[in-house]
N, C-alpha and C positions, 0 to 999 in steps of 0.2 A: 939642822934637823929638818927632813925634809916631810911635809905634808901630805898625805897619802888623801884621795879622791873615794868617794861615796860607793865607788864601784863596786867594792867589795858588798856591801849592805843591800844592792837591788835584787829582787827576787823574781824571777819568769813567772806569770800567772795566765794557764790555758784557759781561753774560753770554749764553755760546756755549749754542747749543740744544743742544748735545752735553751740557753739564752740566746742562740744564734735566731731560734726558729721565732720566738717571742712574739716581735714586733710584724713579721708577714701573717702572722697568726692572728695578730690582734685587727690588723687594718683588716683581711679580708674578711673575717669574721665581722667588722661592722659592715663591709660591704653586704654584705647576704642579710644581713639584719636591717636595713633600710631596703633593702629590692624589697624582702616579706614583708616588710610597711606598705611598700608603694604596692605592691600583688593584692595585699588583702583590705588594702583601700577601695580599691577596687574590684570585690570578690573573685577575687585571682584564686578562688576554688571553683570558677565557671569558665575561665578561659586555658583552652587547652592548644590555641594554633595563634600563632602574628604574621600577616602580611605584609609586604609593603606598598606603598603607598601608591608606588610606580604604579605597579600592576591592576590599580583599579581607577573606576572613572566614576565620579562625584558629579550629582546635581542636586540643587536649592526646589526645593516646592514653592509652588508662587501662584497667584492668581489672575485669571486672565482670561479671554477668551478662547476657544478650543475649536478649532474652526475641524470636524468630522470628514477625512478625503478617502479617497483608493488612489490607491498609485497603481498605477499603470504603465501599457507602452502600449503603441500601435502604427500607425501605417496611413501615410497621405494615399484618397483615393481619389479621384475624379470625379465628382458629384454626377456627373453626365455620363457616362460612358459605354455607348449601347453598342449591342451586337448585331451586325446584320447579317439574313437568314435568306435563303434564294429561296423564290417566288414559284420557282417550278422544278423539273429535274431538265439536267443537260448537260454540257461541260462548261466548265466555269474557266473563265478569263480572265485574271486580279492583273487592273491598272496601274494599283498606287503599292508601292514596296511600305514596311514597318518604318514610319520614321517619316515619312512624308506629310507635309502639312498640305491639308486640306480646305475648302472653303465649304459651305455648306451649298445641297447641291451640286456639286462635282460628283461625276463617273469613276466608282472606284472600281467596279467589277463588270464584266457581266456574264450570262448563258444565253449559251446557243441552245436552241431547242426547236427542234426540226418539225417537231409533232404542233407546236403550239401555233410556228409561224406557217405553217400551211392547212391549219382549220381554222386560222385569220383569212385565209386567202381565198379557201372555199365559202366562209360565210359572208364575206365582201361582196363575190360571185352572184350566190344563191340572193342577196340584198341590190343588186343591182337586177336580176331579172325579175324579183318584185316588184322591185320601183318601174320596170319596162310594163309589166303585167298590170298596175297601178294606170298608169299612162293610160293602156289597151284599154283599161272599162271606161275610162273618163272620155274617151273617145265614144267608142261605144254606146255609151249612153247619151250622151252629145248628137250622135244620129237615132238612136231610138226619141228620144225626145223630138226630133224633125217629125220624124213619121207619124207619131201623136198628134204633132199641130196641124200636119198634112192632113187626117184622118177630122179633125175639128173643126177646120177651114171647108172642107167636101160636105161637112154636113152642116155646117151652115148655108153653103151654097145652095144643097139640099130641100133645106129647110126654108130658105126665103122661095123658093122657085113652088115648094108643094103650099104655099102661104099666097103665092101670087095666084095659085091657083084656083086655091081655095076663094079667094076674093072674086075673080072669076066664074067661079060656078054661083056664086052669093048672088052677083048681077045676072047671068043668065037663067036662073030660078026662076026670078020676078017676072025675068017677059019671058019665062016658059019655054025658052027654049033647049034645055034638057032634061033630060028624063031624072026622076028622083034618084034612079041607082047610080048615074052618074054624076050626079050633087054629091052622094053620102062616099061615093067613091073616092073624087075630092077632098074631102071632110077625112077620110081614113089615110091617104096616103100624106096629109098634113100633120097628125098625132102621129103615125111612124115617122115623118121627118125630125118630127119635136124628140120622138124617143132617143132616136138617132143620134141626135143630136148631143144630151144630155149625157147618154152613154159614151161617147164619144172624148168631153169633158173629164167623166167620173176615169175612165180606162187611164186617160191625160196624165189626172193627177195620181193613179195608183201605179204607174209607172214609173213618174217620176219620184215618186217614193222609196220606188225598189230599187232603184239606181242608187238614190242617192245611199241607200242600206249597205249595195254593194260595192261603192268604191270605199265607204265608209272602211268599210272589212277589209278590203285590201289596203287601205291607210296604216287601220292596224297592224293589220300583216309586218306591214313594213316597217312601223315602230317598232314592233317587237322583235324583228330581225336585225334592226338598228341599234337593239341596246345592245343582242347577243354581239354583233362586230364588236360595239365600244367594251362592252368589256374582254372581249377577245383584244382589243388594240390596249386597253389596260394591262392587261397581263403581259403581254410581248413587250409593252414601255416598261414594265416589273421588271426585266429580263437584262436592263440597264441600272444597277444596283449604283442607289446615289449616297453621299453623305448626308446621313438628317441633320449634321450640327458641325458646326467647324473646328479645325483642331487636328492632331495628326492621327495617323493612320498606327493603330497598337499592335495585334500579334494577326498574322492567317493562321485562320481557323480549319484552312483546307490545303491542296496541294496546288499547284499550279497547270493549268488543263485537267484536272481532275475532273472524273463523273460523278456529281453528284447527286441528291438525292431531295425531293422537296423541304421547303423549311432547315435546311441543313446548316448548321453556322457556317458565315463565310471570313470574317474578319470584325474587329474591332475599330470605334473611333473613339478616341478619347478627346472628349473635349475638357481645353488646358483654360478656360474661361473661368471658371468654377471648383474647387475644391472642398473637401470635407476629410477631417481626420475618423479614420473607423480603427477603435479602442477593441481591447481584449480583455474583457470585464470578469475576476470572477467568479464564480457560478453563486459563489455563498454572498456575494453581495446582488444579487441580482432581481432581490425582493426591495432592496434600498433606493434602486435606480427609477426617476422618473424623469419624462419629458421636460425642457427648460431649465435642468439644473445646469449649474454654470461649471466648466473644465477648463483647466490652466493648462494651457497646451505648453511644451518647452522644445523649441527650435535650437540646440546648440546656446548661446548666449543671448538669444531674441523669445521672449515669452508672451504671450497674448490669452486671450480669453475667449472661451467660445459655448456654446449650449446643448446639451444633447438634444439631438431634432426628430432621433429614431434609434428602437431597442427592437433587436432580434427577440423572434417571443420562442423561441428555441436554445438548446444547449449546443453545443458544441464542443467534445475534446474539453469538458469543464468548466466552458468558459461561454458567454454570452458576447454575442456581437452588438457593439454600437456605435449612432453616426453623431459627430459631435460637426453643425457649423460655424461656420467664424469668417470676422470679416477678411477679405483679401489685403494683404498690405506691401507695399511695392518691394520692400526689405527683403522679404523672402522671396527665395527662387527655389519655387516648390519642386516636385516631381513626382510621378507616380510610383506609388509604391517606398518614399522615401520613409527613415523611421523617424518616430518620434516618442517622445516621454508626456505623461499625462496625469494630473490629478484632477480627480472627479471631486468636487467639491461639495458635499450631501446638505451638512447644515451647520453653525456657529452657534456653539456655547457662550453664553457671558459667563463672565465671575464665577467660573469651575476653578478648583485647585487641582492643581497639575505640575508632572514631573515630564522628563524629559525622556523618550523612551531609550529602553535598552534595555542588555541581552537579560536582565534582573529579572524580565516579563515572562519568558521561555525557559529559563533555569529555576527560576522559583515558582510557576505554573503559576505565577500571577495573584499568588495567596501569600507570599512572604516576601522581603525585602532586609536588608542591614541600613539601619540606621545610624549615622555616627555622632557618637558623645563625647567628645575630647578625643584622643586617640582610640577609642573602643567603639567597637562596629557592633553596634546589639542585635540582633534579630527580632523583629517585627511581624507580628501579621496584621494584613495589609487589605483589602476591596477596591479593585480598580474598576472604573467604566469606558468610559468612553474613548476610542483611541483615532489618533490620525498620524499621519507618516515620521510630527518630529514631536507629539508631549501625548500624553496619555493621563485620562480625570483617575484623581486619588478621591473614592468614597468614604473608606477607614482607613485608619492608621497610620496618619500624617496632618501636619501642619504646616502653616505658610512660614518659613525659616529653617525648616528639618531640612536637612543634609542628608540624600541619603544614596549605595552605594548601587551604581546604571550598570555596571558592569556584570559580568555572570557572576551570580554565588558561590558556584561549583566548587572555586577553594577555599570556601569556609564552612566544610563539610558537615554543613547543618551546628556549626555550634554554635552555644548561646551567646556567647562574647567573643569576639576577636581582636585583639590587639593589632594594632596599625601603624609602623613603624614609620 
C-alpha cells in the first residue's frame, strides 16, 4: 500500500494589498510623526525656508580693541617738485630732455630776448657816461678849488702889504711927515685888505661846499644807474633757467623753440630725494581727518607708517586731498606717480564688542542680523557703532560667544527662523 503525500491537503492563500501596504505605511507614518516632534520643538510654525550651510559665512562676537581706519588708495608724489616759469617773454631753448638727471644749479633752459639784452646794453652805456660825467665834476672842482686858494693867497698878500703900510703911515704921522688924509687913507685901504680877505676865505669855503653837493649828485646819479644795470643784468642771468633742486627733469611744459610769454610754465624738476604719499580721502570722512594722525601705507608686501603732514581745505570730485609723510626706507624703489593702498588710522577702541564685518551690514541696513542657535538662524535686531575695514562695534543685540550670520540676509527673506542644514 502505497503512502500518498500532504499535497493534496495544501491550500493557495493570496495576499490582500491591504496587508501588502501595512508595514510602509506604518514606518513612514512614524517618520512624519518624529519630523512634527522635532518641527514643533522648535516652533516649526515660524520657520518657513532652510539654507545651507555652505552658502553662508559665520563669525563669533568677541572683545577687543577696534582700532577706527579709512581705507583708501593713492599715489607716490615728490615732496619737492616745482615748476619753473620764464622770467621774461622770448623764445625758449630746453637743454635737458624728460628723464634726465640734474644737479641743482644746472642750465635747463633758457630765452632769448632781444628787447631785454639790448636795454642791458643801453643802460651799461648811459652808466658808463655817468661815471665819465662823475669824473668831469671831480676834476672840475679840483680846479675850482685852485682858484679859490689862488684868490686867498692874493689877498693875503694883499693884506700883509696894505698892513705894512699901515705901520708905515703910523711912524711917519709922528714925525709929520704926512698929511692926515693920507694916514686915514692907509688906515682904509688896510680894513679893505682885511675885508678882502675874509671874503675871500668865506667864498673858499662855500664853494667847496658846492662842489662837494655836486659831485655828491652825480655819485648818486650813478648809484642809481648802477642798480638799474644790476637788475637789468639780473633779469638777462633769469633768461638762463636753472635747477633749484636736484633730481630729474619731469614733463615740458612748452614746445621746443617756442615763443613764449612771461611767467609761462616751462618744465618740471622732480626732486627723487624726498617723497610723500598724497591719499584720496572721502568727502564724508573728511570732518574725521586731522594733522599727525598715523597711515599705514601698503607697498605690495612691504608696509610702513607714516603721518598726515597736510589736508586739502577743499573738495574735489568728492573727495579731499591729503599729504601723508614717512620715513624713506632703502626697500623701496619708489617712483612718481606709483600707486599705493592706505589706511588712515582715526582712533583705537579698547574692550568694544565686536563682529567681523560683512555683507549682513548692507543687507540688513545695519538694524537686523541672524543669529544662530543650534541649527536655527533667528532674527535679531541689532545697534552697531563703530566700524573700520575688518570688525565693526556691536551696541545691542549681541554678546561675547553669539555666532552670528556675516553674510547677506537676502536669502532668509526676512523670516523669523531659518533652518540651517
Amino acid at each position: 500500500m502505497m503512502i500518498q503525500d500532504t499535497s493534496g491537503q495544501d491550500t493557495v492563500i493570496e495576499v490582500s494589498l491591504k496587508r501588502k501596504l501595512k508595514w510602509p505605511l506604518l514606518v513612514g507614518g512614524a517618520v512624519l510623526l518624529v519630523s512634527g516632534l522635532v518641527w514643533s520643538s522648535v516652533n516649526g510654525s515660524q520657520i518657513s525656508e532652510s539654507i545651507s550651510r555652505g552658502d553662508l559665512r559665520f563669525a563669533t562676537l568677541e572683545r577687543g580693541t577696534l582700532t577706527r581706519d579709512i581705507a583708501t588708495t593713492g599715489k607716490i608724489v615728490a615732496a619737492n617738485a616745482p615748476i619753473l616759469y620764464s622770467s621774461d617773454q622770448g623764445t625758449v631753448t630746453l637743454l635737458a630732455k624728460p628723464g634726465d638727471r640734474v644737479e641743482k644749479g644746472d642750465v635747463v633752459a633758457t630765452i632769448e630776448s632781444h628787447k631785454l639784452t639790448n636795454s642791458l646794453k643801453q643802460q651799461e652805456a648811459l652808466l658808463e657816461g655817468m661815471k665819465s660825467a662823475l669824473e668831469r665834476a671831480r676834476l672840475d672842482a679840483r680846479r675850482q678849488q685852485l682858484k679859490a686858494q689862488q684868490t686867498i693867497d692874493m689877498a693875503k698878500v694883499d693884506l700883509s702889504a696894505a698892513d705894512r703900510e699901515s705901520r708905515r703911515g703910523d711912524e711917519l704921522i709922528l714925525n709929520k711927515l704926512i698929511s692926515k688924509i693920507d694916514f686915514e687913507k692907509g688906515k682904509d685901504d688896510l680894513y679893505k685888505a682885511k675885508l678882502l680877505s675874509a671874503h675871500a676865505k668865506q667864498e673858499a669855503e662855500l664853494m667847496k661846499d658846492t662842489l662837494t653837493f655836486e659831485i655828491q649828485n652825480k655819485r648818486s646819479e650813478v648809484n642809481r644807474q648802477a642798480l638799474v644795470v644790476t637788475e637789468l643784468e639780473r633779469q638777462v642771468a633769469a633768461l638762463s633757467i636753472k635747477a633749484p633742486v636736484g633730481g630729474i627733469i619731469g614733463n615740458w611744459l612748452t614746445e621746443q623753440k617756442a615763443r613764449i610769454a612771461q611767467s609761462q610754465p616751462i618744465l618740471t624738476v622732480v626732486d627723487l630725494s624726498a617723497f610723500e604719499a598724497e591719499l584720496a580721502v572721502p568727502e564724508s570722512y573728511a570732518d574725521e581727518l586731522g594733522l599727525g594722525m598715523k597711515v599705514e601705507l601698503s607697498f605690495g608686501a612691504l608696509s610702513l607708517v607714516g603721518e598726515l603732514s597736510s589736508i586739502s581745505p577743499e573738495v574735489r570730485n568728492r573727495e579731499v586731498t591729503a599729504r601723508v609723510r614717512f620715513e624713506q626706507d632703502d626697500r623701496l624703489h619708489l617712483r612718481q606717480n606709483q600707486r599705493l593702498s592706505a589706511r588712515v588710522l582715526l582712533e583705537n577702541r579698547p574692550n568694544v564688542l565686536m563682529v567681523k564685518r560683512g555683507a549682513f551690514v548692507s543687507s540688513g541696513g545695519a538694524r537686523e542680523v541672524y543669529a544662530m542657535n543650534g541649527d536655527i538662524a533667528q532674527q535679531s535686531s541689532i545697534q552697531l557703532g563703530a566700524r573700520s575695514m575688518s570688525h565693526i562695534e556691536v551696541l545691542q543685540g549681541g554678546k561675547v560667544g553669539d555666532v552670528w550670520v556675516i553674510s547677506s540676509i537676502a536669502p532668509f527673506k526676512s523670516a523669523e527662523q531659518v533652518l540651517v542644514r
